[in-house]
C-alpha positions in Angstrom: 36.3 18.2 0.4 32.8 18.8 0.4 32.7 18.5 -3.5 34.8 15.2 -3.5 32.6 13.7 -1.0 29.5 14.6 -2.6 31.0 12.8 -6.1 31.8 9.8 -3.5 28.1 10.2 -2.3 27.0 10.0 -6.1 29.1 7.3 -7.3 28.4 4.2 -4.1 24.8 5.4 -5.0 24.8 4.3 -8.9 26.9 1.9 -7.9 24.9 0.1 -5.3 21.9 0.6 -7.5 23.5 -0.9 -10.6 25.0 -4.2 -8.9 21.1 -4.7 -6.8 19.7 -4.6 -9.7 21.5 -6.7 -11.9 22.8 -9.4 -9.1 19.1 -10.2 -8.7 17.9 -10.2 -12.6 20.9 -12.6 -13.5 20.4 -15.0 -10.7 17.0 -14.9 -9.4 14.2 -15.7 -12.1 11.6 -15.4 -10.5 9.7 -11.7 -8.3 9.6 -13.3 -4.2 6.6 -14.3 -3.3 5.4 -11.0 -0.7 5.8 -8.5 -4.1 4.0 -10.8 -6.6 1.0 -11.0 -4.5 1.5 -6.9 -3.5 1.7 -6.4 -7.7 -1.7 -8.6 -8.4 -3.5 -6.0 -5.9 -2.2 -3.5 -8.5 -4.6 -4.2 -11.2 -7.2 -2.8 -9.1 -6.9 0.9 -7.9 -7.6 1.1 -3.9 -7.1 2.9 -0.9 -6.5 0.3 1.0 -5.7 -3.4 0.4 -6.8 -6.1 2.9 -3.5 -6.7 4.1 -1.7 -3.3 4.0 -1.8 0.6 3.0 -2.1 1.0 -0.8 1.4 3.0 -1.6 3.8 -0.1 -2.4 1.6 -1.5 -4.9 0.8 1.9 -6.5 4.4 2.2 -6.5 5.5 -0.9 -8.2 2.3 -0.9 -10.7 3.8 2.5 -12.4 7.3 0.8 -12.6 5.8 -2.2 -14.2 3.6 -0.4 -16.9 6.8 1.7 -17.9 9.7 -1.6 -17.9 7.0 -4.5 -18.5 6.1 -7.6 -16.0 9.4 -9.0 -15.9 11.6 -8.6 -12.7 13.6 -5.4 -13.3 11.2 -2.9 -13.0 10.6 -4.3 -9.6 14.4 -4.4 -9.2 14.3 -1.0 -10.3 11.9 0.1 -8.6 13.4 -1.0 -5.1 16.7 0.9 -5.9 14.8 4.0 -6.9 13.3 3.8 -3.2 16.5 3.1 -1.6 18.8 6.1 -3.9 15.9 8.5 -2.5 16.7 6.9 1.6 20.4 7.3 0.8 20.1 11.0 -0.7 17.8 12.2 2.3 20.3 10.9 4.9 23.1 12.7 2.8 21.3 16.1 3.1 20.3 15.6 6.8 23.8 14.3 7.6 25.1 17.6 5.7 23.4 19.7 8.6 24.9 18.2 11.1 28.0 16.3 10.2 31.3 17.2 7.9 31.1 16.3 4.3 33.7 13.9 4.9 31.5 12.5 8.5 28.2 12.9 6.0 29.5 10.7 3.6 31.0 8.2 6.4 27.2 7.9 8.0 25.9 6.8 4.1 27.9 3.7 3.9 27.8 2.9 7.8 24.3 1.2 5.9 26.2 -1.1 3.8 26.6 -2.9 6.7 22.7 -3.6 7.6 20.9 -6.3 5.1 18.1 -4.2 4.9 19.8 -1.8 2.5 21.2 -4.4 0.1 20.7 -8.1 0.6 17.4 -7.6 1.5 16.3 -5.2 -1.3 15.2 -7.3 -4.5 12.0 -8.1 -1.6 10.7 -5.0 -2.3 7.8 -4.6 0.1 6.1 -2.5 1.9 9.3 -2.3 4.6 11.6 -1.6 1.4 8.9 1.6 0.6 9.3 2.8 4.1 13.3 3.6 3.8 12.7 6.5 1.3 9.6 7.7 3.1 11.0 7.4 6.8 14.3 8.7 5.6 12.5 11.8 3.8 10.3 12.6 6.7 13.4 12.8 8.8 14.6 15.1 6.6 11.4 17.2 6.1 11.0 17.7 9.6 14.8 18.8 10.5 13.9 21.5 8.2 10.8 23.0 9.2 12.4 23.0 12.8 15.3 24.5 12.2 14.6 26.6 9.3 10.8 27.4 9.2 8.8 28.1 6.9 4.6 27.1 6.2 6.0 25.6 2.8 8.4 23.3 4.6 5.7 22.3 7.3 3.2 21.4 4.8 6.1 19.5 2.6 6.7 17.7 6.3 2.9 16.8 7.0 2.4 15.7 3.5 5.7 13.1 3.4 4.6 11.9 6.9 1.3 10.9 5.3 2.6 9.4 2.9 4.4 7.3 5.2 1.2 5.6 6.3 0.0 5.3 3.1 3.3 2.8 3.1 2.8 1.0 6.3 2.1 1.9 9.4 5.6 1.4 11.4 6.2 5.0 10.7 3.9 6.2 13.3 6.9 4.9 15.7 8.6 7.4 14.1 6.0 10.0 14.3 5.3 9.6 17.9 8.7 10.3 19.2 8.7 13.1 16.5 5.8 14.7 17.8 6.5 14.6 21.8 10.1 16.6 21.0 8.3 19.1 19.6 6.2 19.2 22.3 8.3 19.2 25.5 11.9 20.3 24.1 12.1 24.5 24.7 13.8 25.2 21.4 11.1 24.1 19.0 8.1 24.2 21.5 7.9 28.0 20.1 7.1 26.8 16.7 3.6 25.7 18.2 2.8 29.5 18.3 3.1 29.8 14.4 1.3 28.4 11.7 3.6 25.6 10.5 3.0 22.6 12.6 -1.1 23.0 11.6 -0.3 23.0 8.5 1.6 20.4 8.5 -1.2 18.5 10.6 -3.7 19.7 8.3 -1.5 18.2 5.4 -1.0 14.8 7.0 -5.1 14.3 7.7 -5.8 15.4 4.0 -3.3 12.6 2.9 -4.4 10.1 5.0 -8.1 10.3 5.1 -9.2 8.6 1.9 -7.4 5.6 3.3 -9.0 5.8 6.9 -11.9 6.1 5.0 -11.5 3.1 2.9 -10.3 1.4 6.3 -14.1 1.8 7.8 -15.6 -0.4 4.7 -13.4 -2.8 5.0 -13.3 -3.4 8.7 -9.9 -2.1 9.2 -8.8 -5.3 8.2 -5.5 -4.0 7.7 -5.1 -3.7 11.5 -6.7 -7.0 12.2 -3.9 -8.3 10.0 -1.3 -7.1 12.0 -2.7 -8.1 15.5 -2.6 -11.7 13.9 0.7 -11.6 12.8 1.7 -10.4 16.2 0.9 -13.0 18.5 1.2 -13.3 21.8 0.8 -16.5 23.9 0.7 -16.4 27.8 2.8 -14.0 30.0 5.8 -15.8 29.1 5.5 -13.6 25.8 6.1 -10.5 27.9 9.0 -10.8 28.3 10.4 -13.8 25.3 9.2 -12.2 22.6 10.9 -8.7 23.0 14.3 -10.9 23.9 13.8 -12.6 20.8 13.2 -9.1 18.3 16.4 -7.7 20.2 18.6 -10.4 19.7 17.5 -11.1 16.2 18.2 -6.7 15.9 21.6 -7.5 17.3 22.5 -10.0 14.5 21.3 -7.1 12.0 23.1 -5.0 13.4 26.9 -6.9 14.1 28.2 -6.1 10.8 28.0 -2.3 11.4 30.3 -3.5 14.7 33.1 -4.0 11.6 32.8 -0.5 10.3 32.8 1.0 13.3 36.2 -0.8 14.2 37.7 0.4 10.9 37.1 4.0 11.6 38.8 4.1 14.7 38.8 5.6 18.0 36.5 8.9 17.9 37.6 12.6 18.2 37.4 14.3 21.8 37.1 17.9 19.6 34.1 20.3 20.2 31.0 19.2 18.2 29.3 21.9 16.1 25.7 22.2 16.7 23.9 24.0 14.0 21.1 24.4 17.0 21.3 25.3 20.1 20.1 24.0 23.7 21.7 20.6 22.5 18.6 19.8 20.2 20.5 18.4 17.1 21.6 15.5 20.2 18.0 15.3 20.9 16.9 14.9 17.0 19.4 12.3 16.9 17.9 10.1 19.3 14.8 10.6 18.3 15.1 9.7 14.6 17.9 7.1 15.9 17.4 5.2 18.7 13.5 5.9 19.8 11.5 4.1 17.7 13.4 0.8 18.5 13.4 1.3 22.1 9.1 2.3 21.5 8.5 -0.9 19.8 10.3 -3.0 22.5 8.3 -1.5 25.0 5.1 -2.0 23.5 6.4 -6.2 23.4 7.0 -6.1 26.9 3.7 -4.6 27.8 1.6 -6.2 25.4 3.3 -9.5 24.9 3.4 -8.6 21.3 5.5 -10.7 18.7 7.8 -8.7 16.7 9.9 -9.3 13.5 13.5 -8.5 12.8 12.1 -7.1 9.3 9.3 -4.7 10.8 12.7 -2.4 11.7 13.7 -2.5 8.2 13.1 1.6 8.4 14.9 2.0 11.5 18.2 2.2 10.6 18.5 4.9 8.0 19.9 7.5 10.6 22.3 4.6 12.5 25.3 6.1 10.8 24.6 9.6 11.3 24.5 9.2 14.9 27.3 7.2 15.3 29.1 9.7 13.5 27.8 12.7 15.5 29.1 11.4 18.9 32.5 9.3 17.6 33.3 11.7 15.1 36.8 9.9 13.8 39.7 11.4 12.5 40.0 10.7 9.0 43.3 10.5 7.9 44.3 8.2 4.9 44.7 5.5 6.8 41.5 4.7 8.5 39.7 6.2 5.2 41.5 2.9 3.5 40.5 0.8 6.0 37.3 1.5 6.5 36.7 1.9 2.5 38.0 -1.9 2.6 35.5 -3.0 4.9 32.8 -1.5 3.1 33.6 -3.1 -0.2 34.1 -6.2 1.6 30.6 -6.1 2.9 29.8 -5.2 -0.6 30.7 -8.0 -1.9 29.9 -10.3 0.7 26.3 -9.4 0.7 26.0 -9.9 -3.3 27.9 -13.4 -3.1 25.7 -14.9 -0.4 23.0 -13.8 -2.3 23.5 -14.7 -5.5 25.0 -18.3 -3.9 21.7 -19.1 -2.4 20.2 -19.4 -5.8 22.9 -20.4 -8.1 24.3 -23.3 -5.4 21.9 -23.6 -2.8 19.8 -26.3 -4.5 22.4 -28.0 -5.2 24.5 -27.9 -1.9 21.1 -27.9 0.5 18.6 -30.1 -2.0 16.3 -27.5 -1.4 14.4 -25.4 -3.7 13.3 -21.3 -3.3 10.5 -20.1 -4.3 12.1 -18.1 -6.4 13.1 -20.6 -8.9 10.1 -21.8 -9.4 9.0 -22.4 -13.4 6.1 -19.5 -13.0 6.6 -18.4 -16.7 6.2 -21.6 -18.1 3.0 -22.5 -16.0 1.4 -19.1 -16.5 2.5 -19.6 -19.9 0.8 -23.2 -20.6 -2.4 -22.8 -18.7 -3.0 -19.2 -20.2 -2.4 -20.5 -24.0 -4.6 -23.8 -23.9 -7.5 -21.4 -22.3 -7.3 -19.0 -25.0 -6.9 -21.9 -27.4 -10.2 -23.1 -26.2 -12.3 -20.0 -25.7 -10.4 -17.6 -27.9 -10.6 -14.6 -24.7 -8.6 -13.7 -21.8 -8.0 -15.5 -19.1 -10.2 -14.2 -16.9 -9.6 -16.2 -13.0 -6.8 -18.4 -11.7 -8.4 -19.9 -8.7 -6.8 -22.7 -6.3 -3.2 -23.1 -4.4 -2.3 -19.5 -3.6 1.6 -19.5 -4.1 0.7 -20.9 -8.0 -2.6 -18.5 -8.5 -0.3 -15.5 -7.4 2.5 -17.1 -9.5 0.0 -17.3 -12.7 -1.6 -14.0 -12.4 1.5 -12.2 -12.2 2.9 -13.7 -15.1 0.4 -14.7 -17.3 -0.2 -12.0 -19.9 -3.8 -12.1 -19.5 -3.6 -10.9 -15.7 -6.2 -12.6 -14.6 -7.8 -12.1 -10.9 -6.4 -14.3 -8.5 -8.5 -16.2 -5.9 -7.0 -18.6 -3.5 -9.7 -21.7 -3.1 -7.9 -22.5 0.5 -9.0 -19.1 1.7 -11.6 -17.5 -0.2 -12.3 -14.4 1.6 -14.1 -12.0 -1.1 -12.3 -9.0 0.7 -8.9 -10.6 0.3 -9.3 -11.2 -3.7 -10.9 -8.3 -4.6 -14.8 -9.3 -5.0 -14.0 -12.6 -6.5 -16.2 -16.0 -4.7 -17.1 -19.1 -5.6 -20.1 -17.9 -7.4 -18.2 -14.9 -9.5 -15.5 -17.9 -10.4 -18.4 -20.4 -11.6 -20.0 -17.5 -13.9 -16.6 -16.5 -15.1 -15.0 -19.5 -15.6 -11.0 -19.8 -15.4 -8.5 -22.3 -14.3 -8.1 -24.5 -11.3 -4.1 -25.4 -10.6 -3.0 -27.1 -8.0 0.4 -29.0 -6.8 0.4 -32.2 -7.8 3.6 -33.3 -6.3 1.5 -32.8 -2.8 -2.4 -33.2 -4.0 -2.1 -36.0 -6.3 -2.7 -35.7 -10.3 -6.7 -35.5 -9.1 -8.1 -32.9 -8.3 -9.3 -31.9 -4.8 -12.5 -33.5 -4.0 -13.3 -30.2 -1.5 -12.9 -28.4 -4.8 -14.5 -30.7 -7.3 -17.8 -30.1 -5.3 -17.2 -26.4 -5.1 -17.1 -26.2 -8.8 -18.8 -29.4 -10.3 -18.6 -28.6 -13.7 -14.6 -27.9 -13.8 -12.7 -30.4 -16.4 -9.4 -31.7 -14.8 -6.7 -31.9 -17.5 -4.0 -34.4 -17.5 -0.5 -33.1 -15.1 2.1 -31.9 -16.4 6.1 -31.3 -15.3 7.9 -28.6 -15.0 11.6 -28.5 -13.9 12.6 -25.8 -11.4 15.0 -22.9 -12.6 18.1 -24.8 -11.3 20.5 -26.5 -12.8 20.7 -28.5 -9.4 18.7 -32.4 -9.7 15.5 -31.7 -8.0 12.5 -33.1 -8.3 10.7 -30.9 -10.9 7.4 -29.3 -10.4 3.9 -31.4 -11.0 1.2 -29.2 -12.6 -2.2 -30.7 -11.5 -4.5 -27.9 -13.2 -8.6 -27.8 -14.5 -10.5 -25.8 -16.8 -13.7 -24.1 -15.6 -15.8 -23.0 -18.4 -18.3 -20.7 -16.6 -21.2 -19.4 -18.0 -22.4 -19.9 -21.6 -20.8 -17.1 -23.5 -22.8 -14.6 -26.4 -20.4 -16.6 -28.5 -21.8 -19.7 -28.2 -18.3 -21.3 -26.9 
């Protein structure tokens, strides 16, 4: 049993990889908007970027300079992550569960979006499955086997983690006060292991804390923006809102859990005694969502549904551990059914939003916008006029980002609506007017001119004529309306 379940184990993984990757590549054209502007950080190495840790975009910058600026590597690179979540939830489950129960708790996940509908956004959230799910398993380990090798391993992961994003520190939190008050691993504070393991999380993390201080922690005031709070209403609306929202997540998994049946009433095995595998469980499980409602209702916080993205990796594990259903041939049919169904469900919806939404809702995603062909254009009549590089694409952010992800050039992006040097990497007004670039702007919203604020800003800019650019639909929508200027900058050694 243990075999077959681990070839089961191997097969929904390359499976589920295979169909993420190449659901998105067929019918999405175009990298969402939250990972092209994470991949323009990339050309610059950092500890931290304005907006978040620097892991993700170190991540996705090695995946792109093997497979090329095209949209599988990022693909790719998301079902890398997720195959790593998946294979450190197997082994954990493996300690605690029956191959057969091990297995079950894997593909419990199929029924959360965040492990497959969600995944082509490969973000920051989508970086902490692998790294939540493998500190989990790191420090399961070192608690119940020992071992200064498998405390450091712990420490080091963990930091990692926060090199991701910070949510994991709801996981650490929770993590830490077990070890502190529960009597079977409160001896392992007499050893070496958990110092080291400290001493391995500061090491990791302290380049970034220290790039934090020169930039004003900005990371942190980015988060305390995005999580508003507004009167004392908030206390107690916005944590209603982030669990209902959770709830929806989570009603899927309510169809697996049907399929398996009614649980077993049969002794549990614990491979630790004093009931601590029941206490890991909620820990790793159930802690860090009841943590982050907490902190909502006492600070009025808001929350998002996708900030619990990591979460859920051990959902299925503890289900599992306390239901524990028999699995004769019957439910293992039943419930295979409703995982394939989910499957399938999840790639249909999202391939349909692309392929028929325009056409069905009038409405046009992001993600089918023409961003090759305008990348393409503006970078070719630049070099056609200076002969070099293309060295800035300055003005509406969602078309800079668009250009300097696709343009082979990869010029430094600088969004003229916001142009906070710390944001863009150095780049202002006056670096733009000695380094010269283009200006583009949406036409369809600005007019063919171009903005007077901007016109000032850069007096010696040349406005070029618009141009149209259908979306990546075959729905009839209006197509895309390229207003766009050339900035020469400084006189070049050339003379041009």
């Amino acid at each position: 049993m243990e075999r077959d379940a681990a070839i089961l184990f191997w097969l929904f993984v390359g499976c589920h990889a295979l169909v993420w990757i190449v659901v998105p590549t067929l019918a999405v054209p175009t990298v969402h908007r939250e990972v092209i502007e994470t991949i323009n950080w990339g050309k610059y190495f950092r500890w931290s970027y304005w907006q978040h840790p620097p892991l993700q975009t170190w991540f996705i910058e090695v995946f792109l300079r093997v497979f090329g600026r095209g949209s599988v590597g990022v693909y790719l690179a998301s079902q890398v992550s997720l195959s790593v979540c998946f294979w450190a939830v197997w082994r954990f489950a493996r300690d605690v569960l029956s191959p057969g129960h091990a297995l079950l708790s894997v593909l419990v996940l199929e029924g959360i979006l965040y492990y497959n509908y969600n995944t082509p956004k490969f973000n920051h959230d989508g970086l902490q499955l692998p790294l939540w799910a493998l500190t989990v398993l790191t420090v399961w380990r070192a608690l119940t086997r020992g071992g200064s090798g498998r405390w450091g391993l712990a420490g080091f992961v963990a930091g990692l983690g926060v090199l991701s994003k910070y949510t994991i520190l709801v996981l650490l939190g929770p993590l830490g006060l077990l070890v502190l008050v529960h009597p079977h691993v409160r001896r392992h504070l007499a050893t070496p292991g958990p110092y080291l393991a400290l001493v391995a999380f500061v090491l990791t993390v302290t380049p970034h804390v220290r790039e934090l201080i020169d930039i004003d922690f900005s990371t942190i005031a980015f988060f305390l923006a995005r999580a508003e709070r507004r009167g004392w209403f908030a206390h107690l609306d916005h944590p209603l809102r982030f669990a209902v929202s959770l709830a929806f997540v989570l009603a899927p998994v309510g169809l697996l859990v049907a399929a398996l049946g009614p649980g077993s009433r049969g002794e549990r095995d614990e491979p630790a005694p004093n009931g601590f595998t029941r206490a890991f469980l909620f820990t790793v499980a159930l802690a860090p969502v009841l943590l982050v409602l907490l902190f909502s209702v006492i600070t009025g916080r808001k929350l998002y549904a996708g900030w619990s993205t990591p979460f859920w990796s051990f959902t299925g594990v503890w289900l599992l551990y306390h239901r524990r259903p028999a699995l004769t041939e019957r439910v293992i049919r039943r419930f295979g059914y409703a995982v394939l169904g989910l499957a399938i469900f999840w790639a249909v919806v999202f391939a349909g939003q692309f392929l028929l939404g325009p056409a069905l809702t009038g409405k046009r995603n992001p993600e089918l916008f023409p961003a090759r062909a305008i990348a393409g254009h503006v970078t070719q009549e630049w070099r056609r006029r200076y002969g070099t590089p293309l060295p800035v694409a300055a003005g509406h952010k969602w078309f800079v980002e668009n250009v300097g992800y696709y343009s082979p050039d990869r010029p430094d992006v600088y969004d003229l609506d916001d142009p906070d040097p710390a944001k863009y990497l150095g780049t202002s007004d006056v670096d733009f007017n000695r380094r010269g670039g283009v200006i583009v702007w949406d036409a369809s919203v600005e007019g063919d001119r171009m903005p007077g604020a901007w016109r000032a800003r850069f007096p010696d800019s040349q406005p070029q004529p618009a141009i149209a650019f259908p979306w990546l639909t075959w729905a009839r929508v209006p197509p895309v309306r390229l207003g766009w200027a050339v900035l020469a900058g400084a006189p070049r050694a050339d003379g041009k």
